[in-house]
Structures are given as structure tokens and as C-alpha cells.
N, C-alpha and C positions, 0 to 999 in steps of 0.2 A: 594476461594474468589478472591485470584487476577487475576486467569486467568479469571474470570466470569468479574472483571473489564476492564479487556487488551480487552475479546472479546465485550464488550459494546461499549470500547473506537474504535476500528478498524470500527466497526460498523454506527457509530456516522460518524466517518471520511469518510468511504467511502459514507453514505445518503450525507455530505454535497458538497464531490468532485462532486459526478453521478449532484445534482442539479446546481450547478456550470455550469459542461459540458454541461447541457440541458438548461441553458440560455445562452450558445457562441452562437448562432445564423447557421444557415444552409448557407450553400456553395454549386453553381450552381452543381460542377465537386465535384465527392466524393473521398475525398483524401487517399493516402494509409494509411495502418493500421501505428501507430508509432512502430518502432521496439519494443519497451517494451511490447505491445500486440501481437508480431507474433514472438517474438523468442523463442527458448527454452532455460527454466530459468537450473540454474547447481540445485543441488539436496540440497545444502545447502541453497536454496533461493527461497520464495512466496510472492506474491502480499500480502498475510496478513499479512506475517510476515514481509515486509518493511512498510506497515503502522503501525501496533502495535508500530515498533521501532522506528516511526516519530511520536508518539502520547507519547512513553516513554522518546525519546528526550526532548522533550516540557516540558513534566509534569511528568515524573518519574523516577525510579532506572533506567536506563537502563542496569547497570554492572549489577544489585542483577539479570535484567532477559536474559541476556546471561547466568549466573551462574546455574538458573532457568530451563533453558531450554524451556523459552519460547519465544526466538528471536536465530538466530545466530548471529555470528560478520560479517558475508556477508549481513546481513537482515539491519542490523544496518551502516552498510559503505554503501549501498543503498539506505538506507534512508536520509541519510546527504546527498547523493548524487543527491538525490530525490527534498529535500527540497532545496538545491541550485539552482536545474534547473527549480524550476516550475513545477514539474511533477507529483507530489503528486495524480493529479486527473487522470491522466494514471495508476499508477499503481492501484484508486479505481475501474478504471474500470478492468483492467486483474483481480483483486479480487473478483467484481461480474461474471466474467466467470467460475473462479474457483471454486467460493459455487454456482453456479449452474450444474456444473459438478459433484461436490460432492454427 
């Protein structure tokens, strides 16, 4: 039941980040990708699992779901990190590259 809510909530966040990004408006010259989309992430760390832990931030346990095993402490230190800088809608978009890779 809670992962079914975790995976709703990431869900949720990334429809609203993707709509977000698609009203910034277009630019003449197409700018490079941001580093969060073209690098390679370490193995303890996914685009899902930094938003799950910025939507657990917000509104939930997030110790019970490091304990869980359904965040890391790198998912979770990326996400405060996320959510400081504004980037939250980068990392929805590396997520939908992800589940479409999947």
C-alpha cells in the first residue's frame, strides 16, 4: 500500500514538473542538456527515487522509507538538494527517460 502511494505521489510530481517545463517557453539556440540529464547517476541514486524523497520530504516518514527500502540516504540528500536549487522539474524529466527505458 505504501509503495503503491510513494509510486502515485512520484507520479503526480513528475505530470506536474514535465507541465511546468512545457509552459517555460522556447529559445531561438537549443541549450545543452543540464548536467543532471547527461551524467551518470552512482548506483545508489534515480530520478525516482530523488522525487519519491522530495514528495516524502514534504508530506511523509521519510526515515520509516530509507529504513523501507524505498528511498536511499543519496536519493534523500538529492532531494533537499533538488528542492534548494529549483531543480526538481530536471530531475521529473531524467525520470521520464528512465520509465521509458524501462
Amino acid at each position: 500500500m505504501m509503495r503503491a502511494r510513494a509510486s502515485l505521489a512520484v507520479s503526480i510530481v513528475a505530470i506536474v514538473a514535465l507541465a511546468l517545463t512545457a509552459c517555460a517557453g522556447v529559445t531561438d539556440a537549443a541549450p545543452s542538456p543540464h548536467p543532471i540529464l547527461a551524467s551518470e547517476l552512482p548506483s545508489d541514486l534515480t530520478a525516482r527515487g530523488v522525487l519519491l524523497a522530495a514528495v516524502l520530504l514534504a508530506d511523509g516518514d521519510v526515515e520509516q522509507a530509507v529504513a523501507d527500502g524505498l528511498v536511499t540516504p543519496a536519493e534523500v540528500d538529492e532531494a533537499i538538494r533538488a528542492i534548494e536549487a529549483d531543480e526538481l522539474d530536471v530531475w521529473a524529466q531524467r525520470a521520464e527517460t528512465e520509465l521509458a527505458e524501462d
